[in-house]
Structures are given as structure tokens and as C-alpha cells.
C-alpha positions as CSV (number, residue, x, y, z in Angstrom):
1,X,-51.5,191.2,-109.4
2,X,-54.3,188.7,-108.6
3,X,-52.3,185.5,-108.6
4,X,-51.2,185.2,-105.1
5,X,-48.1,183.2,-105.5
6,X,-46.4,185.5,-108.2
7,X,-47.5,188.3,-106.0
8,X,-45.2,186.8,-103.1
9,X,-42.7,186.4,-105.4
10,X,-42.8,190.0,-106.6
11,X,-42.3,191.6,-103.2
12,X,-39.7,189.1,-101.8
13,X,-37.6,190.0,-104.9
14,X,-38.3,193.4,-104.9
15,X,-35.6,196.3,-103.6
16,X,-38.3,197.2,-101.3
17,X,-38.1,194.1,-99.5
18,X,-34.7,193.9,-99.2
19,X,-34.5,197.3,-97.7
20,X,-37.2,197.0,-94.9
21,X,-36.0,193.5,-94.0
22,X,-32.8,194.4,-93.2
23,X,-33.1,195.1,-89.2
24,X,-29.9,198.0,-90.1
25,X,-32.3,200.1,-91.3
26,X,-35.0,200.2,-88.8
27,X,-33.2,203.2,-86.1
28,X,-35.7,202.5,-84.1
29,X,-35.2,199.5,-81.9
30,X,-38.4,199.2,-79.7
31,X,-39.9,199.9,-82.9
32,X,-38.5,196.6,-84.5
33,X,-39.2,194.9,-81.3
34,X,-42.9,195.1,-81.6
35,X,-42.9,194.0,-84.9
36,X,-41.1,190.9,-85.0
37,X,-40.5,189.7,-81.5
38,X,-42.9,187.9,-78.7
39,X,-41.7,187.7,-74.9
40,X,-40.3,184.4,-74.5
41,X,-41.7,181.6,-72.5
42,X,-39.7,182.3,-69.5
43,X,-40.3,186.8,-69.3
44,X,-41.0,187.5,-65.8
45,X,-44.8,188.6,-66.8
46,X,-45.4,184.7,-67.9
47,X,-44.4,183.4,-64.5
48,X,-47.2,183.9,-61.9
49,X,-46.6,184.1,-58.1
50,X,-46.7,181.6,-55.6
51,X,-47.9,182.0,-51.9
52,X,-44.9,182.8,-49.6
53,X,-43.1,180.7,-47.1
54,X,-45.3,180.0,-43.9
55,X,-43.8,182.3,-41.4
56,X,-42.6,181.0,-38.2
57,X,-44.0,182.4,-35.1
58,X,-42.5,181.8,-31.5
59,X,-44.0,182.7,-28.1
60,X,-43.2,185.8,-26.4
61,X,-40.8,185.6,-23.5
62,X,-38.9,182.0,-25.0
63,X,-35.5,182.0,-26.5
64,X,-35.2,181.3,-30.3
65,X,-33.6,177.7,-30.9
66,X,-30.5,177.7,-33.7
67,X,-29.6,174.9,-35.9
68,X,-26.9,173.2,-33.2
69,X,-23.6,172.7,-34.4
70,X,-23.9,173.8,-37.9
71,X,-24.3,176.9,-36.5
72,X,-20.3,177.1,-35.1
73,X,-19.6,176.6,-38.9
74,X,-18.6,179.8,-41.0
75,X,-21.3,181.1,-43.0
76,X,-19.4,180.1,-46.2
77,X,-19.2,176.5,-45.2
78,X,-22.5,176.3,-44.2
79,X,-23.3,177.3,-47.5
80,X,-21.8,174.8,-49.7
81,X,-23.5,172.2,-47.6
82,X,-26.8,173.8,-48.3
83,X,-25.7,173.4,-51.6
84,X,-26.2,169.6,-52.0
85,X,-29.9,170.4,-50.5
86,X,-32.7,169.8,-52.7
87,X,-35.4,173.3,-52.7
88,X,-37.5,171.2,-50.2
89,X,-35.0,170.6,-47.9
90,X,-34.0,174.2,-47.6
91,X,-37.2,175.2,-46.8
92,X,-37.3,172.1,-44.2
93,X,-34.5,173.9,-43.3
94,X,-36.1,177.2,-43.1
95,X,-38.7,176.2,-41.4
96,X,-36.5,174.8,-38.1
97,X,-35.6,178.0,-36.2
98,X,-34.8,182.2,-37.1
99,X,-31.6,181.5,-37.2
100,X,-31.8,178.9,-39.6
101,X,-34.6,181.2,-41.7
102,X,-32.2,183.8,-41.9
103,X,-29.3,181.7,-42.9
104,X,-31.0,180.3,-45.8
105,X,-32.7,183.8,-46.9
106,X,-28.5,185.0,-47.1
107,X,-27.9,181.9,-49.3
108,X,-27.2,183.4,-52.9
109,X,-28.7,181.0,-55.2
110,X,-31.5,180.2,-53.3
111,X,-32.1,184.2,-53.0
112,X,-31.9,183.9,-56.5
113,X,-34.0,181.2,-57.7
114,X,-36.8,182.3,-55.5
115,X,-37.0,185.8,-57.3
116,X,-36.2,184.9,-60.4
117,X,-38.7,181.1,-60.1
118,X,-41.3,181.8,-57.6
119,X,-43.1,178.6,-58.6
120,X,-40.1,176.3,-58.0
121,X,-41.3,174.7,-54.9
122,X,-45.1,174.5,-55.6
123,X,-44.2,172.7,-59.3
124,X,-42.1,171.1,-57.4
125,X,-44.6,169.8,-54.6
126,X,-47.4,169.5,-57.6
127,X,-45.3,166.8,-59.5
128,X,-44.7,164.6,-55.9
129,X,-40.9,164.4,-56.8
130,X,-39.5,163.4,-53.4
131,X,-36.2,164.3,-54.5
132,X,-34.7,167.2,-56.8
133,X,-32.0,168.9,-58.1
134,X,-29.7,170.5,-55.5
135,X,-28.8,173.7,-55.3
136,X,-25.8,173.0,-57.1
137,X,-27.3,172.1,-60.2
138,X,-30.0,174.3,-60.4
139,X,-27.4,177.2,-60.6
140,X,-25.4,175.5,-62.9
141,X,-28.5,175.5,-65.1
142,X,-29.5,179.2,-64.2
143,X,-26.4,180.3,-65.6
144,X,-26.5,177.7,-69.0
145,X,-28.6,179.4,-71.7
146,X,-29.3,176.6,-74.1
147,X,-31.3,173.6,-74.3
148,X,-30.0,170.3,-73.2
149,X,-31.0,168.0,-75.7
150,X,-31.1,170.2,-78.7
151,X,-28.8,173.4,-78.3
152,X,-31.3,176.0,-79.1
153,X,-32.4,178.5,-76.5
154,X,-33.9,177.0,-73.2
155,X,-37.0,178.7,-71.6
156,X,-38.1,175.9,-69.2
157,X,-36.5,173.4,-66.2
158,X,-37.2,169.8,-66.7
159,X,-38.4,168.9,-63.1
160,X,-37.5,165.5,-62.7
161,X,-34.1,165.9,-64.2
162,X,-33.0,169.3,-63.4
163,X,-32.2,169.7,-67.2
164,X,-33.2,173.1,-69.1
165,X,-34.8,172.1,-72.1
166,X,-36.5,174.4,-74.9
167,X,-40.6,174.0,-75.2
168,X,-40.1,171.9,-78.5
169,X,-38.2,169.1,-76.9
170,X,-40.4,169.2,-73.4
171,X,-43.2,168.6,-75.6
172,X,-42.2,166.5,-78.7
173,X,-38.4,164.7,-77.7
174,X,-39.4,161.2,-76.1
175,X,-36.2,161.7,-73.9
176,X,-38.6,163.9,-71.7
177,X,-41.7,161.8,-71.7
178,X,-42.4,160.1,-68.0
179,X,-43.3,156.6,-67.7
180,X,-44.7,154.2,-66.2
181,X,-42.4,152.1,-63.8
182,X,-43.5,148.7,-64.8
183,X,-43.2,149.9,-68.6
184,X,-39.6,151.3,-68.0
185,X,-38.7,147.9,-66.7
186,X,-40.4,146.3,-69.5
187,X,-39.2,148.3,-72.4
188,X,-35.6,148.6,-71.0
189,X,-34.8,145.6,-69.9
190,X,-34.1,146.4,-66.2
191,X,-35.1,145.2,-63.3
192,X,-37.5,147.2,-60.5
193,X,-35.1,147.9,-58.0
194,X,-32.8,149.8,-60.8
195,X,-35.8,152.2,-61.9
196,X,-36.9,152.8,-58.4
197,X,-33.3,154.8,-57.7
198,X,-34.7,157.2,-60.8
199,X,-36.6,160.4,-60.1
200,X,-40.0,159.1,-58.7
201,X,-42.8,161.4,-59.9
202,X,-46.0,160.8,-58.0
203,X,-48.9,163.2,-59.5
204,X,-52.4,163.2,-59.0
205,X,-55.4,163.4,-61.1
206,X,-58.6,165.2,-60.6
207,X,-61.8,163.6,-61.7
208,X,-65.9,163.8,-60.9
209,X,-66.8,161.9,-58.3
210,X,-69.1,159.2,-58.6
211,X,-72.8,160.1,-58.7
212,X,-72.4,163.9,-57.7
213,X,-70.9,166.1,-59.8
214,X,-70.2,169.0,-57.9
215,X,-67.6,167.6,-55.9
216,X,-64.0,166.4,-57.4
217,X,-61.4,163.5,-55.9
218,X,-57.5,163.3,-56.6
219,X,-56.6,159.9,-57.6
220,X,-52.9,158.9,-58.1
221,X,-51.7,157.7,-60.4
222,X,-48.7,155.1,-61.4
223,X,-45.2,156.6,-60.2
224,X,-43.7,158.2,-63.3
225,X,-39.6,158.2,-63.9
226,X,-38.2,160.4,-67.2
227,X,-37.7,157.8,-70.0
228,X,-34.2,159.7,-70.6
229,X,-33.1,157.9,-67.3
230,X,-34.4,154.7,-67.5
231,X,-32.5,154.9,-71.3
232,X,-29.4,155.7,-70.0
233,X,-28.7,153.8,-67.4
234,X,-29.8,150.7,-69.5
235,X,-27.2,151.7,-72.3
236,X,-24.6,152.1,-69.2
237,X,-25.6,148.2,-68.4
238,X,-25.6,146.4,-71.5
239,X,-23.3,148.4,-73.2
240,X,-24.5,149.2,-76.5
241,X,-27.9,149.8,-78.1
242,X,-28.0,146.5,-80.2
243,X,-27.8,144.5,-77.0
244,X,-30.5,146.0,-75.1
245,X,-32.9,145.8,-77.8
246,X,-32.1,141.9,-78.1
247,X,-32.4,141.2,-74.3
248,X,-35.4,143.8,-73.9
249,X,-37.6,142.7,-77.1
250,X,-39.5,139.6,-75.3
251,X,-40.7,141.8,-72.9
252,X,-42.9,143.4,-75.9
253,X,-46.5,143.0,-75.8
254,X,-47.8,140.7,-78.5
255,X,-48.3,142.9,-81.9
256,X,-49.7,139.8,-83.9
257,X,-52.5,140.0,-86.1
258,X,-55.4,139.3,-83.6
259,X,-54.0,140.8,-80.8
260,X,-55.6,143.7,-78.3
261,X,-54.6,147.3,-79.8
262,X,-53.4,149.1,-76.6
263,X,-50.9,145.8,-76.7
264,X,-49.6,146.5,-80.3
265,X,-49.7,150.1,-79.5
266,X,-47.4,149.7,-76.3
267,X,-45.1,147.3,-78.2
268,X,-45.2,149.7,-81.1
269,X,-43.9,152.9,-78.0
270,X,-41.3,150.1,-76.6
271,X,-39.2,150.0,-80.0
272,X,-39.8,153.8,-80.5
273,X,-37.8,154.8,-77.3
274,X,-35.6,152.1,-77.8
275,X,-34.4,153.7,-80.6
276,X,-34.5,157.2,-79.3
277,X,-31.9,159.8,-79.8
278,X,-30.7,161.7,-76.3
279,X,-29.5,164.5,-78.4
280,X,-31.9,166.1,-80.4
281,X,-31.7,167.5,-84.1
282,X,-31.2,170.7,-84.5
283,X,-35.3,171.3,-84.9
284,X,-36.9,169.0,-82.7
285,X,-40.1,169.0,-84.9
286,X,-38.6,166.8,-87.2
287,X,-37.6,163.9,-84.7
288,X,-38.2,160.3,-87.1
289,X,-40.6,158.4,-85.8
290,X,-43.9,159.5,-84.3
291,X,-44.8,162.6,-82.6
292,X,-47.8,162.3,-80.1
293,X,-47.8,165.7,-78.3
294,X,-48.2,165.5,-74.6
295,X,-51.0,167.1,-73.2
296,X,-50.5,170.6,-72.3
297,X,-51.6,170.1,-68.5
298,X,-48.9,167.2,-68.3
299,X,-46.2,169.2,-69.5
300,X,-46.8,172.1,-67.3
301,X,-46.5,169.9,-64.3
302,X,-42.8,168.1,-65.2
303,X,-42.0,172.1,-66.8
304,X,-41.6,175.3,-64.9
305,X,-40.2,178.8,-66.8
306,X,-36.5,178.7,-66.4
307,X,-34.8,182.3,-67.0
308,X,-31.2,182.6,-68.1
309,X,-29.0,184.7,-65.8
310,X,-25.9,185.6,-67.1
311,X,-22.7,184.6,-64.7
312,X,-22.0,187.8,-62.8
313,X,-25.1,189.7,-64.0
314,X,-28.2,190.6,-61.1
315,X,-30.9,190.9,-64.3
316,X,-31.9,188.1,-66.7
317,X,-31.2,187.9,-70.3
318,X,-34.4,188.3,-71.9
319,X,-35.4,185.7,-74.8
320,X,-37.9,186.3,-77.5
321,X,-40.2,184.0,-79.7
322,X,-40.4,185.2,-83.9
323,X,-43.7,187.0,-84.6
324,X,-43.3,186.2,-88.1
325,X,-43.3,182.4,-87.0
326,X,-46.2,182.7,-85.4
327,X,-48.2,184.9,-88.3
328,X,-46.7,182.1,-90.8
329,X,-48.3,179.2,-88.4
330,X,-51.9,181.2,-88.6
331,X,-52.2,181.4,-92.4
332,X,-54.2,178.6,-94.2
333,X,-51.9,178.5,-96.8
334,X,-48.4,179.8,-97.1
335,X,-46.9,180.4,-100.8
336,X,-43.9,178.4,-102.3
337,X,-41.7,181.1,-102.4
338,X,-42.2,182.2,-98.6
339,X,-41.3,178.5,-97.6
340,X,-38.4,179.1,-99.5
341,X,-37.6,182.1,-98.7
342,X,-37.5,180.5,-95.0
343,X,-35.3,177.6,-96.2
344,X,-38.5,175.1,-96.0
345,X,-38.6,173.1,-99.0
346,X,-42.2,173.4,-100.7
347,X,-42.3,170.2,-102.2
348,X,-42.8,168.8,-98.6
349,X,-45.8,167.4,-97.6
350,X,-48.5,169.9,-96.4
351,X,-48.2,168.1,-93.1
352,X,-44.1,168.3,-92.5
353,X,-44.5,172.0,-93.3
354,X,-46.9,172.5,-90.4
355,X,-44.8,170.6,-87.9
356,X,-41.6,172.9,-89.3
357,X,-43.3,176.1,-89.2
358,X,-45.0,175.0,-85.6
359,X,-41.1,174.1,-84.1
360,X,-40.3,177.4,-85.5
361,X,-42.7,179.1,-84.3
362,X,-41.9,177.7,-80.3
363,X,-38.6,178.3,-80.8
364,X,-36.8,181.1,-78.3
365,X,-33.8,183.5,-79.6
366,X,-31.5,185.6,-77.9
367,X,-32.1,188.8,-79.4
368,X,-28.6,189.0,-81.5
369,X,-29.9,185.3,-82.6
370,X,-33.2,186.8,-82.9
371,X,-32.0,189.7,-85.7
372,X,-30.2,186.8,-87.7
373,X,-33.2,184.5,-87.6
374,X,-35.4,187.7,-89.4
375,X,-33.5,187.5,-92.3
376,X,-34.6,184.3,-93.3
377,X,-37.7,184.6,-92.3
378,X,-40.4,185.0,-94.8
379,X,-43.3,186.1,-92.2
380,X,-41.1,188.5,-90.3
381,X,-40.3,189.7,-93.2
382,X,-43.3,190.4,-94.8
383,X,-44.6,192.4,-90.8
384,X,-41.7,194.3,-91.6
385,X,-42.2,194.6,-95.1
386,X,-45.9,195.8,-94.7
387,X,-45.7,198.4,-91.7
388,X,-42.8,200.5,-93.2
389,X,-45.5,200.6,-96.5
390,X,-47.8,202.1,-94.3
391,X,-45.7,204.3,-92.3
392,X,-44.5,205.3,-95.3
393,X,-47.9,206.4,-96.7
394,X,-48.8,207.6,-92.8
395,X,-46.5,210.4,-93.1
396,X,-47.2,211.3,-96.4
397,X,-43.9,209.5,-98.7
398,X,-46.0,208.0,-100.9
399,X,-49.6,206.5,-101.4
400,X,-49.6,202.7,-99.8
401,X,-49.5,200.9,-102.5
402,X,-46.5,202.7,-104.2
403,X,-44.3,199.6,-103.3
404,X,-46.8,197.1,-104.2
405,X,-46.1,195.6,-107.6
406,X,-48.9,195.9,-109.8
């Protein structure tokens, strides 16, 4: 059959298909696994070490100091008041005194969040937040599985928030962009003072120093604050969305006619998050308006892998990524009856379809979620499709192309 799209057609409507797509029949789960699943964003071998705690060293011959009176407190006291600490401040904590080191090495979720999120502090130090999410909150999020803004699985921790979010909306939702302070006070309509009391991120970047290039300097840049905070807390002020966008349209820069394009371009991102949408649809590739990706060295600074840990559970649920996605996001062209056969409608535009494939294809499942996702989708299903073919014909049912229509 030489015409490729009735040749798709022909095997997704064959009884072949339907057999080998159908996870049921595959006994062999680790089988299955390499075949239509990828490690998640957040599997333990995606998140790299960081160096340990400096240890603290005392004389010989002097008495180790304690923490004073917190130390008359019972230990389980002593914990819940750790438990409004920021990470940093526990390991200011840490770093006082033994007793205090071994106090804070007892505390179960910091024991936790160290294993499980070695990087937590350094991304943590990297991004110059001088205040995070306490302890509280992070193990509130440890123990939440899905993404905050969109409800599908959540592989990352948005730093300056302490939300989990999913790649797709860390990346592509302009409630987690970072922004400028004068342009949060500008867009939103509030004054200095009220952004200031946001998350202050305070990140550096590297550049090639003037007139000899072997040598790089950090320069800071503007303090940041997460757009999702700055929109909030002007809705909670003026009330509704109408009203903001009356009082905080003349602070737009001029979009007229002759006027400078960064200006019309800023004016053109003020109305855009003004009219942004905390909760995001169910595939964040299709948020209206437009969709500037953020770099991929800025989003690993405001992102660190998050893992979900299951309440009363010591091992984390692991969450996989569709290898079928990510075959059908490599192919030049994909045919009209695998977009449908993955509920994509093929008389979109060539570009919508890539954006829909891509969010699927950054998209984390459970791995029940996982099995029901493969049955609608046209690229697992054809991975699937193809090896039992060939481990058909490897063990001698059949020549290879017994299945294949002709």
C-alpha cells in the first residue's frame, strides 16, 4: 500500500491493532514499560546531587553549645516550630551548634525533602529568594500529586511560590512567568510597597567581560516577583477584573502608530496578563493568547524536580512521560487518521497540532493514567503495534509483514 495515509488507516482499523494496543494483552509488564513509557521529569536518576552541608567542627577539650531555651522544649514542639522555617533557615539553624544539627537531621520532612530534593537549597540559593516556602508547605506539596494550575500530573516545585506545577504550565502559563518589579506595578496597578511584600527573586547573569574573553562577570539583574502574585493580590484590591484593567490601562506604554516597538510590545504583555487565567485548561498548550516559551536556563532556575510521596508511604510514586508522544512530536508529518485517532482534529492548522502534540508530549502520567492515556494514543499505539509484528516474526509466528495490509 504505497499511499501513506490509507496505509495508517488500514492498520489502526485493523484486528491487529486493536489486539496489540490493548495493554491487557501485553503479560509482560516491564515489557510494556519500555515500549511506551519515559521516566518522568522528577525520577530520582534526573535529579543530580548537591554538595553536603558544611560540617561543623569544634575544638578539642570545649563543651558543645545547644540552642538555649528551645532546647527545654519537647522534641515534638520544637518541631512544629521548625515547621514555619523556611529550608535556609533550618540549615541556619543547623549550622548553630550539635545539638541543634542533630535536632534538625531528626526532623521528618526535612529528612525527607533532603533525600528525596537534594538540590532544594542550592536552587534555592541560585534564584536569590530571601524567603521560601516553610516546611509546612513544602510537605503539603510533597504529598499533592497534581499540578496547581492545571490538574494534570506535577513533576516540578515552583520556587518562588512553593506551588507544584507540571512542565507545561512552568514553561507556557503566564501565571508562572517572573517580572520585573517596576512592570508589576505598572501592569497591575499597584503601588511599590505592595509588590515588594511578594517573593523577591534576585538572579544573576553571567556574561564576557569587556575586552577579555576568558574571564566571565555576574551581573544582577532587576528583582523578579511571580506575575501569579502580583495578579492576585491586585484582583483581592480592586475587586474584580474589569476594574483593574480600567485603573491599570494608563499605565500602558504608548502602542500608537510611530511609537518605539519594545513600548507596543510591553503594552501588548500588560493586557495579556491582565487577562490571564490562574487556572489553567486542561492542556496548557492551548492557553489563548500568545505563547513565548521561556528560556530553558530561566525555567530551571524558578523549577526544581518535585517527586510525589504518597501520605504514609517511605518510596515515591513514580511518573512517566508517553513514548508515543514523543515519537509523534519527531515525525515531519503525522497522518489524519493518527491525529484522530488521538482525538486531535486534523483540520487544525499545522501549527496548533504541533503545540498539541508538544503539551502532550511534556505531559507526566501516573502509570494507571498512563495505561488509559495509550489507548488513545495513535503513536503508542503504532510502538506497540509494530514490536509485537516483529516479535511475532522473531520467534517464528509468521513472516513480519503478515499483519501488514497489503
Amino acid at each position: 500500500m504505497s499511499d501513506p495515509a490509507e496505509y495508517a488507516k488500514a492498520i489502526i482499523s485493523s484486528k491487529e491493532w486493536a489486539w496489540a494496543t490493548n495493554p491487557f494483552n501485553w503479560h509482560d509488564q516491564d515489557e510494556l514499560r519500555r515500549f511506551v513509557a519515559l521516566d518522568g521529569l522528577d525520577e530520582s536518576s534526573r535529579l543530580s546531587s548537591t554538595t553536603l552541608l558544611t560540617p561543623i567542627s569544634f575544638e578539642a577539650g570545649t563543651q558543645p553549645s545547644g540552642p538555649g531555651t528551645l532546647s527545654t522544649l519537647p522534641l515534638e514542639i520544637m518541631f512544629k516550630v521548625m515547621d514555619y522555617l523556611d529550608i535556609s533557615s533550618v540549615e541556619a539553624l543547623g549550622q548553630t551548634c550539635k545539638m541543634a544539627r542533630s535536632m534538625i537531621k531528626k526532623h521528618p520532612t526535612y529528612k525527607i525533602l533532603i533525600k528525596l530534593v537534594p538540590t532544594l537549597r542550592s536552587a534555592v540559593e541560585k534564584c536569590g529568594l530571601q524567603e521560601s516556602a516553610c516546611l509546612e508547605d513544602l510537605a503539603e506539596e510533597l504529598h499533592y500529586p497534581y499540578c496547581r494550575a492545571c490538574g494534570h500530573q506535577g513533576t516540578e516545585l515552583f520556587l518562588p511560590l512553593g506551588e507544584r506545577v507540571c512542565f507545561n504550565c512552568s514553561t507556557l502559563s503566564p501565571a508562572y512567568w517572573c517580572m520585573a518589579v517596576p512592570d508589576a506595578t505598572a501592569a497591575f496597578c499597584l503601588s511599590e510597597a505592595q509588590v515588594r511584600e511578594f517573593p523577591i527573586l534576585k538572579l544573576k547573569e553571567r556574561f564576557w567581560a569587556a575586552n577579555n574573553f576568558l574571564k566571565t562577570v555576574n551581573i544582577d539583574r532587576q528583582d523578579l516577583v511571580p506575575a501569579k502574585a502580583a495578579f492576585l493580590t491586585a484582583m483581592k484590591i480592586w475587586g474584580n477584573r474589569k476594574t483593574m484593567c480600567r485603573y491599570a490601562a494608563p499605565n500602558d506604554p504608548d502602542d500608537a502608530f510611530d511609537a518605539h516597538p519594545d513600548d507596543a510590545f510591553l503594552g501588548a504583555a500588560y493586557r495579556f496578563l491582565r487577562n490571564m487565567q490562574v487556572k489553567a485548561p486542561n492542556d496548557p498548550s492551548q492557553l489563548d493568547g500568545p505563547q513565548p516559551r521561556l528560556p530553558e536556563f530561566y525555567a530551571n532556575m524558578i523549577t526544581v524536580p518535585f517527586p510525589y510521596l504518597p501520605k504514609g508511604k517511605t518510596e515515591i510514586e513514580r511518573r512517566f512521560m508517553c513514548r508515543g508522544c514523543y515519537w509523534l512530536a519527531q515525525q515531519p508529518r503525522v497522518e489524519a487518521a493518527m491525529l484522530k485517532y488521538s482525538d486531535i482534529n486534523p483540520d487544525f492548522s499545522a501549527q496548533r497540532v504541533k503545540q498539541m502534540i508538544s503539551g502532550r508530549r511534556n505531559t507526566s502520567y501516573s502509570w494507571e493514567e498512563l495505561m488509559m492515556h495509550i489507548r488513545g494514543c495513535a503513536g503508542a499505539g503504532f510502538l506497540m503495534y509494530q514490536h509485537v509484528i516483529e516479535r511475532d516474526y522473531e520467534y517464528g509466528l509468521g513472516n513480519r509483514l503478515f499483519w501488514r495490509p497489503q
